[in-house]
C-alpha positions as CSV (number, residue, x, y, z in Angstrom):
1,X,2.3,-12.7,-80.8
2,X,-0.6,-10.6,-80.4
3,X,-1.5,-8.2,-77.4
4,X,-4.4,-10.8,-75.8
5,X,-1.7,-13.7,-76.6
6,X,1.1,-11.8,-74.3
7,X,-1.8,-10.6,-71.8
8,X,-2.5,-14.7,-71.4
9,X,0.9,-15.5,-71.0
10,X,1.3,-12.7,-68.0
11,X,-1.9,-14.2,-66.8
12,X,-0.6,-17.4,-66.7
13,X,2.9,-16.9,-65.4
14,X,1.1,-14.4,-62.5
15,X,-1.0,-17.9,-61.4
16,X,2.2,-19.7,-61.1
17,X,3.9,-17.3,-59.6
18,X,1.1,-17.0,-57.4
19,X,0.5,-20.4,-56.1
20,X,4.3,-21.6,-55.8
21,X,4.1,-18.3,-53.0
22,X,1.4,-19.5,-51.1
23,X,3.0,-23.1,-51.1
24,X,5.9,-21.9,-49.8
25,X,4.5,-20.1,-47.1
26,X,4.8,-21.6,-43.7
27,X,3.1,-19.7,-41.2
28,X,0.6,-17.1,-40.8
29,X,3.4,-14.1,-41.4
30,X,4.7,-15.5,-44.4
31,X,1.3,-16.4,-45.8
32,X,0.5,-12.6,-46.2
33,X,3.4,-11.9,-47.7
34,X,2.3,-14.4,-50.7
35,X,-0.8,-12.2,-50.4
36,X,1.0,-9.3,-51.2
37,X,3.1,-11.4,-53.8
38,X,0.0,-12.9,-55.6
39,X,-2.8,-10.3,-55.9
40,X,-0.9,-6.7,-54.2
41,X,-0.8,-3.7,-56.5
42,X,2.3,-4.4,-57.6
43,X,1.9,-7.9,-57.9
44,X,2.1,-10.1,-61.5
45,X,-1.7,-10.3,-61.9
46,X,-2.0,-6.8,-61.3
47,X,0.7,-6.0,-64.4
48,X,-1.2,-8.3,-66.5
49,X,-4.6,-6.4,-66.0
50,X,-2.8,-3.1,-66.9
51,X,-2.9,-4.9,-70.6
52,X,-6.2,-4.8,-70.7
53,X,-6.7,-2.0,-71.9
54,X,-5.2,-2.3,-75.2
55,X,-7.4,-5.3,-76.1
56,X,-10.2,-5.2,-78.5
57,X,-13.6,-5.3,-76.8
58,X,-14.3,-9.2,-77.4
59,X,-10.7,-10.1,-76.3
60,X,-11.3,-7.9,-73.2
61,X,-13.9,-9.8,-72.1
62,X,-12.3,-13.4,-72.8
63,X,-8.8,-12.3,-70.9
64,X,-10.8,-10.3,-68.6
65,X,-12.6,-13.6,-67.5
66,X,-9.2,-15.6,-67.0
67,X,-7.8,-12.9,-64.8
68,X,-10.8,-13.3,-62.7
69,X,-10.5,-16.9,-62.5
70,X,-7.1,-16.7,-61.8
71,X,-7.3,-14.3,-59.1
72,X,-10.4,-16.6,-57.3
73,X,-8.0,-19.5,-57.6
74,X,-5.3,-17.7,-56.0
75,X,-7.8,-16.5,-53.2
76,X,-9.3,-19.8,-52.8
77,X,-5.4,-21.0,-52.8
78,X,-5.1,-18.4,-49.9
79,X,-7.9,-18.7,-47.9
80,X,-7.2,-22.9,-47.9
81,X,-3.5,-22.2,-46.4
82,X,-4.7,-19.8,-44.3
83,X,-7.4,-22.6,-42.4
84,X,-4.6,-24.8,-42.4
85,X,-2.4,-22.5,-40.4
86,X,-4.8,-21.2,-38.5
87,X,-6.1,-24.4,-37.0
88,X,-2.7,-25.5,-36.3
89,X,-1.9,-22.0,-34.4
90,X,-4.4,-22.9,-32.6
91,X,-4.0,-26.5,-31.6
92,X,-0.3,-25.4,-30.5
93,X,-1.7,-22.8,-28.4
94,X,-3.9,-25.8,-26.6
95,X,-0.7,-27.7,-26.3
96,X,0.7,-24.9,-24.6
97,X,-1.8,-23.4,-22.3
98,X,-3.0,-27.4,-21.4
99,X,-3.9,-28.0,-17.9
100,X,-3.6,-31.1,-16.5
101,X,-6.6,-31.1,-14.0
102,X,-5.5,-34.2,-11.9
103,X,-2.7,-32.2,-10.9
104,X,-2.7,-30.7,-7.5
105,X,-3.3,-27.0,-7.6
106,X,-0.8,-24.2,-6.7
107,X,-0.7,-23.6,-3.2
108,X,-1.8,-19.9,-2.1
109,X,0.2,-18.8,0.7
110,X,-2.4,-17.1,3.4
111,X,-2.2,-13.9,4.1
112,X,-1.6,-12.4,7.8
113,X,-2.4,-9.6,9.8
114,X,-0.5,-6.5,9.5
115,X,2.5,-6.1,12.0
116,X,1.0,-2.5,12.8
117,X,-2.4,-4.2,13.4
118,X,-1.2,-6.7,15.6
119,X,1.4,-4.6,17.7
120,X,-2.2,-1.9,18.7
121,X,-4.6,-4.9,19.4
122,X,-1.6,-6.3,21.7
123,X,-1.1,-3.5,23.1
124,X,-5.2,-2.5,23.5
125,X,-5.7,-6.6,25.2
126,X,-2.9,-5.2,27.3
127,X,-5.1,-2.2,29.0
128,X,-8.5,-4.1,28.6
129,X,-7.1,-6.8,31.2
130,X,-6.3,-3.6,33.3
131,X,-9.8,-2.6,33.0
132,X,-9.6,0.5,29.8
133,X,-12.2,0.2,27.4
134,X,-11.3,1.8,23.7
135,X,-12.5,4.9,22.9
136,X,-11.9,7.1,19.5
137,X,-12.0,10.8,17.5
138,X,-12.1,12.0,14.8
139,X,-9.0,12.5,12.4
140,X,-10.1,16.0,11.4
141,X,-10.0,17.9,14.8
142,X,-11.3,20.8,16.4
143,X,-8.0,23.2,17.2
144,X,-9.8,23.7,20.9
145,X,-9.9,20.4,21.3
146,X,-6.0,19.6,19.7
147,X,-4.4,22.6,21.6
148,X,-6.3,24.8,23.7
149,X,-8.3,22.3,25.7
150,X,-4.8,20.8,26.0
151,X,-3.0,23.4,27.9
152,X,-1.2,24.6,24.7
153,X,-1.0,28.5,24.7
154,X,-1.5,30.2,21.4
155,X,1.8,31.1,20.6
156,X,3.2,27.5,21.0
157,X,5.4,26.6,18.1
158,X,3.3,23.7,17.3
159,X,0.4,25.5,16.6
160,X,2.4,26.8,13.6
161,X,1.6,25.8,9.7
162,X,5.1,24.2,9.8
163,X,4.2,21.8,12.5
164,X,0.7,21.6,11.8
165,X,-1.6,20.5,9.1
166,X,-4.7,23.2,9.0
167,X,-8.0,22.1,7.0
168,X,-8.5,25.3,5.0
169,X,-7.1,28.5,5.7
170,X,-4.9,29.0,8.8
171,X,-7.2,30.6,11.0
172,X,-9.7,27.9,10.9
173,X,-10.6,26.2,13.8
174,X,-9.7,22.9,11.9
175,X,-6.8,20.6,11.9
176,X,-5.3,17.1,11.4
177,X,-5.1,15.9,15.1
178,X,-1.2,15.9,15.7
179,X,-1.9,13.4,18.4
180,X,-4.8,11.3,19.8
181,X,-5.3,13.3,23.3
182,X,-8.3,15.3,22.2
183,X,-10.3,12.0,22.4
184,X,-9.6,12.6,26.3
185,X,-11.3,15.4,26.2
186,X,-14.0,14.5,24.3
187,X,-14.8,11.4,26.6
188,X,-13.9,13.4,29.8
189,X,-16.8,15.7,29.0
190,X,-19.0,13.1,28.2
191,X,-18.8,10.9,31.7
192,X,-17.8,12.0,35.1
193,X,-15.0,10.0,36.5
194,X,-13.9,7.0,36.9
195,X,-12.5,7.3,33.4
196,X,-10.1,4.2,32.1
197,X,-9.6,5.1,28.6
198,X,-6.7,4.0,25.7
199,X,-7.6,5.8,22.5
200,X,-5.5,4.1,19.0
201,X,-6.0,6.0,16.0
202,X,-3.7,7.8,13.4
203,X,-2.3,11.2,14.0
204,X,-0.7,13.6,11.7
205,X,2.4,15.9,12.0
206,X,4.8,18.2,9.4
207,X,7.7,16.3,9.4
208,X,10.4,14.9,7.6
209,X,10.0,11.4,6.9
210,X,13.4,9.2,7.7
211,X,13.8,6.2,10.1
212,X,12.2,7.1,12.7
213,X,9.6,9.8,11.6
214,X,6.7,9.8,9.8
215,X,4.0,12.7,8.5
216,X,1.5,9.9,9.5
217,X,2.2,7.8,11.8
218,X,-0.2,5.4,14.7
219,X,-0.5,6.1,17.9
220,X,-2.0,5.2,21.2
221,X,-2.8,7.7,24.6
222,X,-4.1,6.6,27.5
223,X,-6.1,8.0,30.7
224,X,-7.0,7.1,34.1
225,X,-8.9,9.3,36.3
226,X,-10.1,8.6,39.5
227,X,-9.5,9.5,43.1
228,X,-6.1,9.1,44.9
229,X,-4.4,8.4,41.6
230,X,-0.7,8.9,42.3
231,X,2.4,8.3,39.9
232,X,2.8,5.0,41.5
233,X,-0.9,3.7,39.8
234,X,1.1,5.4,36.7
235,X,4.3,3.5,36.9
236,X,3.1,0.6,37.7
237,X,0.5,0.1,35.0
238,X,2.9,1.2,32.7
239,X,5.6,-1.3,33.7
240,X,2.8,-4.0,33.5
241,X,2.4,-2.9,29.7
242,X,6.0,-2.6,29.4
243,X,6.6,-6.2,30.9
244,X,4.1,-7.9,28.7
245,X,6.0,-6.9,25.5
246,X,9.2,-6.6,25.8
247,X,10.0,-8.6,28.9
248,X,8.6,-10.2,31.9
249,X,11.6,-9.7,34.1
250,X,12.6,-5.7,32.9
251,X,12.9,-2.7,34.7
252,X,10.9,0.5,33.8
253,X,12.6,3.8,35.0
254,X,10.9,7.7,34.8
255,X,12.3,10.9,33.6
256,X,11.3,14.4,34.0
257,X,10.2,15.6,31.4
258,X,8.1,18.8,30.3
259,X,4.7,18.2,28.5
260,X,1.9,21.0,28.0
261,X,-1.0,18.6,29.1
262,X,0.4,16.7,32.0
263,X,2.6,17.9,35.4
264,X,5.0,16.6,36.7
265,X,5.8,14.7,33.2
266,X,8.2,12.0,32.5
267,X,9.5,10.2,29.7
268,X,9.5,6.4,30.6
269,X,12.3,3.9,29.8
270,X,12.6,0.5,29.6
271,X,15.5,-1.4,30.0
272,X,17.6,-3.2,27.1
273,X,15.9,-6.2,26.1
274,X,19.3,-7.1,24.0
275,X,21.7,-6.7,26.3
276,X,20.4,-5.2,29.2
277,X,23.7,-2.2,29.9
278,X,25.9,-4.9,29.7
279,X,27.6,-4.3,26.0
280,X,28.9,-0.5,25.2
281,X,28.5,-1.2,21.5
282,X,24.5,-2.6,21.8
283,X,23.0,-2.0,18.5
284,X,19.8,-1.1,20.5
285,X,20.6,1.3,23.3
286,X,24.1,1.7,22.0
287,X,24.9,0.7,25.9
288,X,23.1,2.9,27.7
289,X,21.2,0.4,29.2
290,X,17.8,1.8,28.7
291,X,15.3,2.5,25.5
292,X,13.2,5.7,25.5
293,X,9.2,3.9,24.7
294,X,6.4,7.0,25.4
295,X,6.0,9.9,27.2
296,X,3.0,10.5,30.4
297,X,2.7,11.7,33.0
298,X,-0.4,13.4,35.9
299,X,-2.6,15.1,34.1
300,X,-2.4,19.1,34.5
301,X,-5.3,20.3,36.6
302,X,-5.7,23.0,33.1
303,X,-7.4,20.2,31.6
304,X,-9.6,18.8,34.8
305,X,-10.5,22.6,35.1
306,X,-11.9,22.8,31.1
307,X,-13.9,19.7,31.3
308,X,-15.4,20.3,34.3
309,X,-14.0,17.9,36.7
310,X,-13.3,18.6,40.3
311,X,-9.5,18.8,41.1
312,X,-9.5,18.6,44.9
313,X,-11.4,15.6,44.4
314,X,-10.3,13.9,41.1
315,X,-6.6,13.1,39.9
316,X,-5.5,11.2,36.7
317,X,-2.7,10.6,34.7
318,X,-2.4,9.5,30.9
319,X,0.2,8.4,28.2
320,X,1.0,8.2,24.5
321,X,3.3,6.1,22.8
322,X,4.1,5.6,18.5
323,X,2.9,1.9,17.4
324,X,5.8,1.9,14.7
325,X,8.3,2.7,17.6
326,X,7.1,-0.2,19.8
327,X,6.9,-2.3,17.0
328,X,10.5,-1.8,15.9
329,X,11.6,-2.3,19.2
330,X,10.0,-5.1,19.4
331,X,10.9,-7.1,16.5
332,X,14.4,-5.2,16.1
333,X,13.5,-2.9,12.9
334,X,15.9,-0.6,12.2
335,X,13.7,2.0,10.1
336,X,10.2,2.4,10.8
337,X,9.1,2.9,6.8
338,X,9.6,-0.6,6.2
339,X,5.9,-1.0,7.8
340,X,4.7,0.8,4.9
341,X,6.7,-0.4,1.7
342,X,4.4,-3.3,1.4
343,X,7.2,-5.6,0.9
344,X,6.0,-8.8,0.9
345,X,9.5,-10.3,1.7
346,X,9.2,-7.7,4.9
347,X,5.7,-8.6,6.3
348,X,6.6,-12.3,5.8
349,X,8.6,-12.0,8.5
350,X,5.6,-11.4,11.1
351,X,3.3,-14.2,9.6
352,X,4.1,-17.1,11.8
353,X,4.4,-14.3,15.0
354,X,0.7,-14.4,15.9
């Protein structure tokens, strides 16, 4: 057999070849691998074509036409399959992703406030029916205003970088507010008295983050100042706040206490809402009796004395509470940080509350 005769047979056994691959491919994957089979470098057609070269120039160009012919069929063969699979990937795709329309949509569960959010705005309707109005600072404080103006004396530990976050260098007169009482000074020396003030905002503090603390954490101060205020207008507004959320029928107790800004000071107590000192192994007040809610207190004459206000005339006390405590308490949460894992399962909870 001559050279062109054995180049035709390769030709022609490379088209069968060829073709029975690409009928026996069944998807899209197996498709290129006929590709590869029927026209890659190492394929059949392309060993035939190596022969080629020892043809005589006429015979090159006859051959040379069938392997071009052959290698269109085998791309027409190709392309065809590929259409085929194609347009069936795609019509199973539309099976799959189908929508019936007529169906009723999936519901959307609504979202709701944020426990936080509702516990200050309770706690703000609270003080506004006792005739406050809402007042606020700014997060980035003044240290006069945050400690001086506040009876705290320079060597106070809380004055510290430990306890304190500083804007800048230490000795900068510029802090994170560690609580919201600076807004009492602010609004003291912007009216004379009366002054009926609760101040929500977040403050910021150096410490260790577990159940019950937080390096930013909400918080809410209040102050009254007026003439003949006494520690009875104290205790009894606070009892009024205490009664509204925990319990219409609990007691409130005070207990000194020692805090820079106020004298005489007092933590305040309310009693067990669970099981009011009647069970020694309470979960809540782990039978006390009583569960510690904010501290208050009059307001030191110190802070009359800065703002201008006259203190044989003018007498005042004020408050602060943590909205995370009074929340827990509230709602019997065991660790505070739960308010701010974003758990849906956990803020579910509060949905149908308000």
């Amino acid at each position: 057999m001559t050279d062109a005769g054995e180049v035709r047979n390769q030709l022609k056994e490379a088209l069968d070849s060829g073709l029975g691959a690409v009928e026996q491919a069944v998807d899209l994957s197996t498709l290129e691998e006929a590709r590869v089979h029927a026209l890659g470098r190492k394929s059949a057609l392309s060993r035939a074509r190596s022969g080629l070269g020892r043809l005589s120039e006429d015979e090159r160009r006859d051959v040379g036409k069938i392997a071009n012919d052959i290698q269109s069929s085998l791309e027409a063969a190709l392309e065809h399959k590929r259409a085929l699979f194609t347009a069936q990937e795609q019509q199973d795709r539309f099976e799959r992703e189908r929508v019936d329309v007529t169906l009723p949509g999936d519901e959307i569960e609504p979202g709701s406030i944020h426990p936080l959010t509702r516990t200050i705005w309770e706690i703000i309707d609270i003080f506004i029916g006792l005739g406050y109005r809402v007042v606020e600072g700014p997060d980035v404080e003044l240290g006069r205003f945050n400690f001086d103006a506040l009876n705290f004396p320079p060597n106070h530990p809380s004055r510290g970088p430990t306890d304190t976050f500083y804007v800048g260098d230490v000795n900068d007169d510029k802090v994170l507010r560690t609580h919201t009482s600076p807004a009492q000074i602010r609004t003291m020396q912007a009216q004379e008295p009366p002054v009926y003030v609760v101040v929500p905002g977040r403050t910021y503090r150096r410490d260790a983050m577990d159940a019950t603390h937080l390096a930013s954490f909400a918080q809410i101060e209040g102050l009254a100042v007026d003439e003949q205020i006494t520690m009875a207008d104290l205790k009894g507004s606070l009892q009024t706040f205490a009664r509204r959320v925990f319990g219409k029928d609990l007691d409130v107790r005070l207990r000194p206490h020692h805090f820079s800004f106020t004298e005489p000071s007092a933590e305040m107590d309310v009693q067990c809402f669970v099981c009011r000192g009647s069970d020694p192994r309470c979960r809540l007040c782990r039978g006390e009796g009583w569960i510690e809610i904010l501290g208050c207190g009059m307001v030191h004459p110190f802070l009359f004395e800065w703002v201008g206000y006259d203190t044989t005339r003018y007498s005042g006390f004020a408050f602060g509470m943590g909205v995370e405590r009074i929340a827990a308490l509230a709602h019997g949460i065991a660790d505070i940080r739960y308010f701010y894992d974003n758990d849906l399962r956990f803020l579910s909870y509060f949905r149908g509350l308000g």
